[in-house]
Residue frames as qw, qx, qy, qz and C-alpha x, y, z in Angstrom:
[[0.110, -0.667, -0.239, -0.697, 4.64, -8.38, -18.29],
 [0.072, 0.130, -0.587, 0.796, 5.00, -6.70, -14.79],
 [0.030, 0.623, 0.764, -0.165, 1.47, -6.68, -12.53],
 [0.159, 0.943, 0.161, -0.245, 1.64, -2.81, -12.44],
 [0.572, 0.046, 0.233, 0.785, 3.50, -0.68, -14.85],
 [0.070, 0.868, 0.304, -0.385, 3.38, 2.83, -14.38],
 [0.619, 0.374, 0.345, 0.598, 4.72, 4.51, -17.68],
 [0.160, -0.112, 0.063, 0.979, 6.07, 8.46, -17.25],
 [0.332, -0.784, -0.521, 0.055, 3.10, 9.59, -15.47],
 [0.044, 0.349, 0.049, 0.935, 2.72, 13.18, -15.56],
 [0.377, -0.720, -0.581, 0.051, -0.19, 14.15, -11.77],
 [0.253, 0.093, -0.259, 0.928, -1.24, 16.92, -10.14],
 [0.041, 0.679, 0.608, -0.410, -3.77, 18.99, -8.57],
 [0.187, 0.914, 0.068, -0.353, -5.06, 22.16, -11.10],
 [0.570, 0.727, -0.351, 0.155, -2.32, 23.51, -12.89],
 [0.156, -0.787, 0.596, -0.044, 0.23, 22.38, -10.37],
 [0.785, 0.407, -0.465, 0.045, 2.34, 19.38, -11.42],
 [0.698, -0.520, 0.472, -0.138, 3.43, 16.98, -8.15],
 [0.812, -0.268, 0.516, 0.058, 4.66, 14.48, -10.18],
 [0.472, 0.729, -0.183, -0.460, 6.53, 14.33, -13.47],
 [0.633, 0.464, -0.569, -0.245, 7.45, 11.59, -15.88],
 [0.393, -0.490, 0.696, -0.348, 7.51, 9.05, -13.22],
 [0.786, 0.163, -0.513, -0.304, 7.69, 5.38, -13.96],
 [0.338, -0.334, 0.818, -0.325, 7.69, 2.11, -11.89],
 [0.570, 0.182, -0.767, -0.231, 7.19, -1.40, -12.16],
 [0.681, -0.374, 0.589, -0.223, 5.58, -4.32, -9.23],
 [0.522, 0.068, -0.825, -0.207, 6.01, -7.83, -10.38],
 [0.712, -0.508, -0.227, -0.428, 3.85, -10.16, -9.03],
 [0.876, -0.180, -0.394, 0.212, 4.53, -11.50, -5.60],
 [0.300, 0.270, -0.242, 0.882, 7.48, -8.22, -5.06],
 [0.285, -0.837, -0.154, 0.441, 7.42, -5.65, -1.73],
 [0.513, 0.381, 0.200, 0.742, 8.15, -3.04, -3.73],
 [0.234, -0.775, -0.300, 0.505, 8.77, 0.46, -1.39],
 [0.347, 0.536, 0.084, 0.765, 8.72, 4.25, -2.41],
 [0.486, -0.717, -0.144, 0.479, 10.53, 6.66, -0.35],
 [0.370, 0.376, 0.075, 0.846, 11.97, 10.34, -0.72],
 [0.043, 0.036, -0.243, 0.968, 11.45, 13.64, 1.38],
 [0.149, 0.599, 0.587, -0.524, 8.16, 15.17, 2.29],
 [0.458, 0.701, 0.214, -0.504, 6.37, 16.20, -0.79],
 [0.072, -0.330, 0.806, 0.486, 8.56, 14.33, -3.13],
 [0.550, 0.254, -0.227, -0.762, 4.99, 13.13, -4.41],
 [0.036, 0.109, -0.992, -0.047, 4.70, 9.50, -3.12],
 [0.263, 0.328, 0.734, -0.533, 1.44, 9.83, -1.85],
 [0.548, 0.528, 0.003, -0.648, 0.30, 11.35, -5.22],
 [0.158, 0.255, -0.935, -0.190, 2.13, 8.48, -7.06],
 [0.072, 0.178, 0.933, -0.305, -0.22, 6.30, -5.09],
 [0.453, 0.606, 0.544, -0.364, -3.65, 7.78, -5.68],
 [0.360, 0.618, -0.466, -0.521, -2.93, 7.97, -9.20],
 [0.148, 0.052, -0.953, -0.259, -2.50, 4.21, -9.55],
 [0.084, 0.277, 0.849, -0.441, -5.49, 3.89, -7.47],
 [0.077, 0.490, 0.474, 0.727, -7.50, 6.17, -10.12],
 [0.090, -0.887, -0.316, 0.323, -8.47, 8.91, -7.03],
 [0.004, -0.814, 0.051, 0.579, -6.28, 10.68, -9.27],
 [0.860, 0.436, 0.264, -0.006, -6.12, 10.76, -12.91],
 [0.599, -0.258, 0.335, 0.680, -2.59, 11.40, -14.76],
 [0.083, -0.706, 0.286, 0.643, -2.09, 14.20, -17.06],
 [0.573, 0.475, -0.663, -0.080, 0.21, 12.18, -19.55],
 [0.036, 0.242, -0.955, 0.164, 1.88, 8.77, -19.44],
 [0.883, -0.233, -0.215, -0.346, -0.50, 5.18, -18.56],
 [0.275, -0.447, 0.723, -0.449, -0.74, 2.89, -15.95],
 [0.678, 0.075, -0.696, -0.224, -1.38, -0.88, -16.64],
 [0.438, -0.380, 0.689, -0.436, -2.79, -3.26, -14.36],
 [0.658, 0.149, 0.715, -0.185, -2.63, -7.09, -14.87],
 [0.342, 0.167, 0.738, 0.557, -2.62, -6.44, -18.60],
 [0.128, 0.705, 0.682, 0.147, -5.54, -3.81, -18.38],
 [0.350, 0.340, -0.209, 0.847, -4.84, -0.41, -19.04],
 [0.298, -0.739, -0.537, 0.278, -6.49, 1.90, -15.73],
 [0.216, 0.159, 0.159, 0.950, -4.70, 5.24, -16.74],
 [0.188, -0.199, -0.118, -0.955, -8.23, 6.94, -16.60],
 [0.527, -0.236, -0.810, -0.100, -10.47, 4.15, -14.58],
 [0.256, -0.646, 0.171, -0.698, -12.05, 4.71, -11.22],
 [0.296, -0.409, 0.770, -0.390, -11.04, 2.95, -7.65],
 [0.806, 0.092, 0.426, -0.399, -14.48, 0.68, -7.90],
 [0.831, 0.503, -0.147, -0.187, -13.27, -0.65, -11.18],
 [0.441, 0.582, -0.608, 0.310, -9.75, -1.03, -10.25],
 [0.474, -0.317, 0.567, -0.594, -10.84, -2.72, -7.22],
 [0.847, 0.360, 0.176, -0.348, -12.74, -5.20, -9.35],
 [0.795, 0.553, -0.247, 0.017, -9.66, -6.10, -11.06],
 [0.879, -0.139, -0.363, 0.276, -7.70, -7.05, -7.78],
 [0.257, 0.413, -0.244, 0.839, -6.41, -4.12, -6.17],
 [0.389, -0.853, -0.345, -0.050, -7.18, -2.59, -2.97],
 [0.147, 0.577, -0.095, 0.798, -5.59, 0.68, -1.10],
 [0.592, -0.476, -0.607, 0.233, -4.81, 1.10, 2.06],
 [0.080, 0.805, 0.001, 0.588, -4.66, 4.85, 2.71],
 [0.376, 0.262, -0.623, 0.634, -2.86, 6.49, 5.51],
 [0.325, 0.037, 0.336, -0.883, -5.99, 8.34, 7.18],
 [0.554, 0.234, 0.064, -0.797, -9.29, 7.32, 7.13],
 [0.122, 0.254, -0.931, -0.232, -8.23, 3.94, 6.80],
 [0.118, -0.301, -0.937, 0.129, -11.16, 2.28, 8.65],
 [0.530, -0.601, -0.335, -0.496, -15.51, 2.84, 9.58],
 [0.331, 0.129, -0.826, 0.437, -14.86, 3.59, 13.10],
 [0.535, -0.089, 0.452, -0.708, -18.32, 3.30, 14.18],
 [0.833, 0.027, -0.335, -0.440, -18.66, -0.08, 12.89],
 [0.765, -0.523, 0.363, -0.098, -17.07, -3.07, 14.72],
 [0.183, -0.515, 0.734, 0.403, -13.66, -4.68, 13.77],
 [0.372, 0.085, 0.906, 0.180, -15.86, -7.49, 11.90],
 [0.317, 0.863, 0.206, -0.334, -18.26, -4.85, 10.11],
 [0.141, 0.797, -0.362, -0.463, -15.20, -3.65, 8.64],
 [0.289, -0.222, 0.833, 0.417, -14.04, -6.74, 7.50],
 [0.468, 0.533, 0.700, -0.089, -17.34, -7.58, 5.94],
 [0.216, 0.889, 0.080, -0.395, -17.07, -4.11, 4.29],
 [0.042, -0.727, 0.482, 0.488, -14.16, -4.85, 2.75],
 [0.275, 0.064, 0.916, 0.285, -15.42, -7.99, 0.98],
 [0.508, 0.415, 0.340, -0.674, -18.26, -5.99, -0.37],
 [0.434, 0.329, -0.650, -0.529, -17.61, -7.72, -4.10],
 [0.189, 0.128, -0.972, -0.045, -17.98, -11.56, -2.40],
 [0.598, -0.192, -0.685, -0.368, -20.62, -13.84, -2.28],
 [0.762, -0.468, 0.408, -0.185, -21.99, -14.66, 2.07],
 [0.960, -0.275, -0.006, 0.040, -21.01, -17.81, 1.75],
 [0.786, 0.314, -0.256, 0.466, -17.18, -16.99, 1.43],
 [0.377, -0.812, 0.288, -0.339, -17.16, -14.21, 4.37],
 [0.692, -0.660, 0.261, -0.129, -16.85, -16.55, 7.10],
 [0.910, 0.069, 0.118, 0.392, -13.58, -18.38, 5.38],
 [0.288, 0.680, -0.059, 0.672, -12.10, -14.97, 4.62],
 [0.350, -0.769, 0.086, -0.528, -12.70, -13.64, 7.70],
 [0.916, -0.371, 0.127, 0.090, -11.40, -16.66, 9.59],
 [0.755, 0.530, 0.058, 0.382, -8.47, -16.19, 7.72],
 [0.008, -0.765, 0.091, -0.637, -7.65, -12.55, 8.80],
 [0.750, -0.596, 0.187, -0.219, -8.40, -13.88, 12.43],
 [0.901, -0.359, 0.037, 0.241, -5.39, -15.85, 12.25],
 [0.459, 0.716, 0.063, 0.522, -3.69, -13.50, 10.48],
 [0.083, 0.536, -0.151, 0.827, -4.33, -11.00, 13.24],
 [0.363, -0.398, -0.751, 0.383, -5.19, -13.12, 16.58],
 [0.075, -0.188, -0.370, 0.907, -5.76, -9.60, 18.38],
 [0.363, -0.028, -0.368, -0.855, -8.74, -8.76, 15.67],
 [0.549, -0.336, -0.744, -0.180, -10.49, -12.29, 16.20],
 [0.357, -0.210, -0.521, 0.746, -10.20, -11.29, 20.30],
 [0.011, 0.390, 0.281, -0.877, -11.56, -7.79, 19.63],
 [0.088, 0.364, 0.747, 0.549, -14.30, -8.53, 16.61],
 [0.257, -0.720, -0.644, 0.029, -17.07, -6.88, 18.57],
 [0.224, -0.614, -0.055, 0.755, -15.25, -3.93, 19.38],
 [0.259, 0.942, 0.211, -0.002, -16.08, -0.44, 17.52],
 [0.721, 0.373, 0.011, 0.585, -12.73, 0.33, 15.31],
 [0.129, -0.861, -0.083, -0.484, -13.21, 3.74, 16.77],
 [0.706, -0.682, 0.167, -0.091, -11.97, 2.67, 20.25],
 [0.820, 0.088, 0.034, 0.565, -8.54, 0.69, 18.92],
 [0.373, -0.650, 0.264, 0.607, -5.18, 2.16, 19.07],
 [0.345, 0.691, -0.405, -0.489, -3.66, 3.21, 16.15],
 [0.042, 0.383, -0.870, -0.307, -1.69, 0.21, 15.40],
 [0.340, 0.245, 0.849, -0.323, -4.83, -1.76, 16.00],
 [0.487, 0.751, 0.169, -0.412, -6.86, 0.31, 13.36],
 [0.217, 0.619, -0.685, -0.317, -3.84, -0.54, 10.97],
 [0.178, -0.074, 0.966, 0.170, -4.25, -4.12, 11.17],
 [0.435, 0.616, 0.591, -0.287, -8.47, -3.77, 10.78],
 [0.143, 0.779, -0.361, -0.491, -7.11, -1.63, 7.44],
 [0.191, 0.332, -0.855, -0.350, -5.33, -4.49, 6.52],
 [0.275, 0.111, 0.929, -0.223, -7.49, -6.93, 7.17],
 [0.257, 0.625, 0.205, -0.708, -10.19, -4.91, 5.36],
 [0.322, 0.701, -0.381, -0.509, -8.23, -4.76, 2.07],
 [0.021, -0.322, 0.934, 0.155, -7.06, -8.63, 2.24],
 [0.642, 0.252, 0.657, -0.306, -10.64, -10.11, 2.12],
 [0.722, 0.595, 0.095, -0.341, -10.82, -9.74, -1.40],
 [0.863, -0.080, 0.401, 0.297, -7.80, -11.72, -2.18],
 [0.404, 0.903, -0.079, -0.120, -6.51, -8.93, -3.91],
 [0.752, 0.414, -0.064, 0.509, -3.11, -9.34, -6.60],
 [0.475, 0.293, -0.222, 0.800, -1.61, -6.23, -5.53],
 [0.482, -0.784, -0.365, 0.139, -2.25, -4.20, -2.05],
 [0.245, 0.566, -0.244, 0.748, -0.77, -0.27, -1.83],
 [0.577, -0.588, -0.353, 0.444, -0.13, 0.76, 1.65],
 [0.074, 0.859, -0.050, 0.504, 0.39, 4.75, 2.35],
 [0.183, -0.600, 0.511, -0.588, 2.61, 5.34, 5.52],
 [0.720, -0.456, -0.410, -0.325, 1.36, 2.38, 7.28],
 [0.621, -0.145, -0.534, 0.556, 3.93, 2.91, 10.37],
 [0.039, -0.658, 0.077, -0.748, 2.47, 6.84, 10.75],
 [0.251, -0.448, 0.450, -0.731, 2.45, 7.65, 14.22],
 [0.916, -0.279, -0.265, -0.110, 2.45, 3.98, 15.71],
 [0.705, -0.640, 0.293, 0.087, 4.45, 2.76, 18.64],
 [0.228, 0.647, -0.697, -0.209, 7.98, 1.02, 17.85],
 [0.377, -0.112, 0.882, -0.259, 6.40, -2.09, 18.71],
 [0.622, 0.592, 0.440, -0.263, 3.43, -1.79, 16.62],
 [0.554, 0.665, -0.379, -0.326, 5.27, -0.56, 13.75],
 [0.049, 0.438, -0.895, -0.065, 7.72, -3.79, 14.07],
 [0.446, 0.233, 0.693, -0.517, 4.68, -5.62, 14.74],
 [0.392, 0.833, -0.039, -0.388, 2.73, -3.89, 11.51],
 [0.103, 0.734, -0.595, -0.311, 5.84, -5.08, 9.36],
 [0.177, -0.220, 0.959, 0.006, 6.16, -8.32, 10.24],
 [0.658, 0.332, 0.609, -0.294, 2.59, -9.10, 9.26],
 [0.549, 0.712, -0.012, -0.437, 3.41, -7.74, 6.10],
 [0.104, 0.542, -0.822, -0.145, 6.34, -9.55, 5.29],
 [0.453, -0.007, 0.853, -0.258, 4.09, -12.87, 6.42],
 [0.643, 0.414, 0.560, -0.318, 1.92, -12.21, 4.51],
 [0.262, 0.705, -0.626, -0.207, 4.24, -11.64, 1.26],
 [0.125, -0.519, 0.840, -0.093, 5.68, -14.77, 2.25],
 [0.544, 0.282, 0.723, -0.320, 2.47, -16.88, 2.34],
 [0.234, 0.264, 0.592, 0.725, 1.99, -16.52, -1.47],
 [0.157, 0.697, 0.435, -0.548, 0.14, -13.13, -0.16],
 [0.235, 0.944, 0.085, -0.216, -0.14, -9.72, -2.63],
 [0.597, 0.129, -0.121, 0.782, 2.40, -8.41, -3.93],
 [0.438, -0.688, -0.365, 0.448, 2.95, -5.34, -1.85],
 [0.429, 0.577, 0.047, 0.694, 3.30, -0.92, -3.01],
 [0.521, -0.682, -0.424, 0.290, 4.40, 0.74, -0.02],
 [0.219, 0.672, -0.107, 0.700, 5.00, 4.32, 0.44],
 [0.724, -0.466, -0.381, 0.337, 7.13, 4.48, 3.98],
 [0.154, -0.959, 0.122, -0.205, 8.46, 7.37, 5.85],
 [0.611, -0.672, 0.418, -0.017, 10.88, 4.80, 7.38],
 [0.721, 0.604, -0.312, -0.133, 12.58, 3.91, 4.45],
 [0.231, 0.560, -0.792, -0.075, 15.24, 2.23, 5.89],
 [0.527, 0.078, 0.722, -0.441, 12.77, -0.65, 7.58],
 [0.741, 0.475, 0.331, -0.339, 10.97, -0.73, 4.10],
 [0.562, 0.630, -0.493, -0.208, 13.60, -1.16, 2.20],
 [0.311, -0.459, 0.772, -0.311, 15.17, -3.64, 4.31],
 [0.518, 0.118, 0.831, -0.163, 12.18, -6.32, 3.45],
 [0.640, 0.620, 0.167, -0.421, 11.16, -5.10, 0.25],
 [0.817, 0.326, 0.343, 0.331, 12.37, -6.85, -3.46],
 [0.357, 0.420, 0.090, 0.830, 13.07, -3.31, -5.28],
 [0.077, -0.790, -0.499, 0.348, 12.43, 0.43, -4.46],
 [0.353, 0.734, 0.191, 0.548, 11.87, 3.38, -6.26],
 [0.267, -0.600, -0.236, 0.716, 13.23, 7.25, -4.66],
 [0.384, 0.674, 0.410, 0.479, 11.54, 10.15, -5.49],
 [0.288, -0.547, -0.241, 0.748, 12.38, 13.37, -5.03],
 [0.107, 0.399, -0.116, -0.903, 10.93, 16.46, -6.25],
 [0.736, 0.383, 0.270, -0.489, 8.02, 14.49, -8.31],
 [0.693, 0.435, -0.486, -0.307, 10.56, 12.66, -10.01],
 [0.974, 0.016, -0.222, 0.040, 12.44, 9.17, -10.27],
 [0.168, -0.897, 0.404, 0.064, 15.65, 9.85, -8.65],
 [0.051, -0.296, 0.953, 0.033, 17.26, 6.14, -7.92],
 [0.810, 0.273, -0.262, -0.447, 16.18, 2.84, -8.43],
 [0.080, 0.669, -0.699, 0.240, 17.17, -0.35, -7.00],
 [0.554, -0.044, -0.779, 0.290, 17.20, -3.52, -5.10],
 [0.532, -0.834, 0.053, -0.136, 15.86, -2.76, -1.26],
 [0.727, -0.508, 0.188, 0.423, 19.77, -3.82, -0.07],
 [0.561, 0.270, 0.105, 0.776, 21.21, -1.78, -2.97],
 [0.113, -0.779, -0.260, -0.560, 19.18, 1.22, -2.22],
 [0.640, -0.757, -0.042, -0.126, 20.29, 0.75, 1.49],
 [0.719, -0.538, 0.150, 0.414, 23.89, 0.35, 0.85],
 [0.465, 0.622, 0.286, 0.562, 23.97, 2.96, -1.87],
 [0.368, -0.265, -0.246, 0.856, 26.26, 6.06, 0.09],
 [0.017, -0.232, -0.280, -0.931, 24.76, 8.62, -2.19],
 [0.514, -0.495, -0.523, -0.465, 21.04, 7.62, -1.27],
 [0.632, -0.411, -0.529, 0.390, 22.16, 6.75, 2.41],
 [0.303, -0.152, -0.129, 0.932, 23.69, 10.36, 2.48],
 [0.024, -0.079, -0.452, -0.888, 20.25, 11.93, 0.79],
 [0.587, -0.246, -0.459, -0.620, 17.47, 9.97, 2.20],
 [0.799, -0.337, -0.485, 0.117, 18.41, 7.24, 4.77],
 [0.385, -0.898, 0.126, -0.169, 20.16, 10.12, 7.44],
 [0.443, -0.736, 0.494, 0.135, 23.68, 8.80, 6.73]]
C-alpha cells in the first residue's frame, strides 16, 4: 500500500474546477516531484492532500487512513507536515521559537533532541537561533520552514516551490539538504518545483500536470529524457 494515494481527485474553488481526475502515488521513503506550467493546478493538488482544500470527488489515503475530507491538524497528527511557499515561517519569533512551534504535538523533554538535530541539519540555524526569522534572507527562512516541519518526525513532508525566488546558491544549497535528508532514512518527500528539471533530477518518480490534469508519469530520469515532456515542460 503506497504512503499517499491520491485517487481521481476532482478540486476547486466555487464552481470552478482546477483540478480534474487527478491521481498520484508517494511510497514511503520516494522524492516524488510535480511539475507543469503555471496554473496547471500543482499548488491546488497540494492543499488538497493537506485538507486546506477539500476534493469534490475521488479520496486521498494517508498511511492506510482515508483524509479525503479531514483537516490539516488531524492530518498533521498522522505524520504529515506542509511546507507552503509563502508564509512559510512566524517572522517575529526567533529561528528557535519557530522550531519549537513546529513541534507543538511533542512532549519538552524531546525539544531539545529534535532541535539539536535540525542544528546539525542546518549549522547556519544553530549560529542564528536568536535571530527574529523576519530578518533572514529568503533562503534562510526556507531552511527555518524546513526545520519547522521536520521536528515532528513526520512520514511524509510536501514542499510548495521551495526554490521561489532564492539565489542559485541557496536554491542548490536548499536541494541538497533535501536530498540529505531523503538519504538519512528522512520523509519521504511531495514537491511541487518550478525548476523541474533540478527536481526531477533527484527525485524517485514525477507526476506532470497540465491543465488540472495527469499528463505524464514517470521515473525523475525518464521524465527528463522523455523529448515530448523535454519539448513541453523542461524548455527543450
Amino acid at each position: 500500500m503506497p504512503l499517499l494515494e491520491v485517487n481521481g481527485i476532482t478540486a476547486g474553488y466555487g464552481d470552478s474546477e482546477i483540478l480534474r481526475d487527478v491521481s498520484m502515488t508517494v511510497e514511503a521513503g520516494e522524492i516524488v516531484s510535480i511539475i507543469g506550467p503555471n496554473g496547471a493546478g500543482k499548488s491546488t493538488l497540494m492543499k488538497s492532500v493537506f485538507g486546506l482544500l477539500h476534493p469534490k470527488t475521488g479520496s486521498i489515503r494517508f498511511d492506510g487512513h482515508d483524509i479525503t475530507h479531514r483537516e490539516p491538524y488531524q492530518i498533521v497528527e498522522l505524520g504529515m507536515c506542509y511546507v507552503p511557499q509563502v508564509a512559510n515561517v512566524f517572522t517575529e519569533l526567533t529561528v528557535e521559537e519557530n522550531l519549537e512551534m513546529g513541534a507543538f504535538l511533542l512532549r519538552e523533554a524531546s525539544l531539545e533532541d529534535r532541535k539539536a538535530r535540525i542544528y546539525d541539519l542546518f549549522p547556519r540555524l544553530k549560529e542564528r537561533r536568536r535571530q527574529r526569522a523576519g530578518k533572514m534572507s529568503g533562503g534562510e527562512r526556507q531552511m527555518v520552514a524546513m526545520g519547522a516541519a521536520l521536528m515532528l518526525d513526520p512520514k511524509l513532508v510536501l514542499m510548495d516551490e521551495p526554490s521561489a525566488g532564492l539565489s542559485p546558491v541557496m536554491v542548490s544549497m536548499i536541494f541538497e539538504r533535501i536530498a540529505e535528508i531523503n538519504r538519512n532514512d528522512g520523509p519521504a518527500m511531495l514537491i511541487v518545483e518550478q525548476n523541474a528539471k533540478l527536481s526531477l533530477a533527484m527525485s524517485s518518480r514525477g507526476y506532470v500536470l497540465a491543465a488540472g490534469e495527469n499528463r505524464f508519469e514517470g521515473t525523475g530520469p525518464g521524465l527528463l529524457n522523455d523529448p515530448e515532456v523535454g519539448r513541453l515542460y523542461l524548455g527543450g
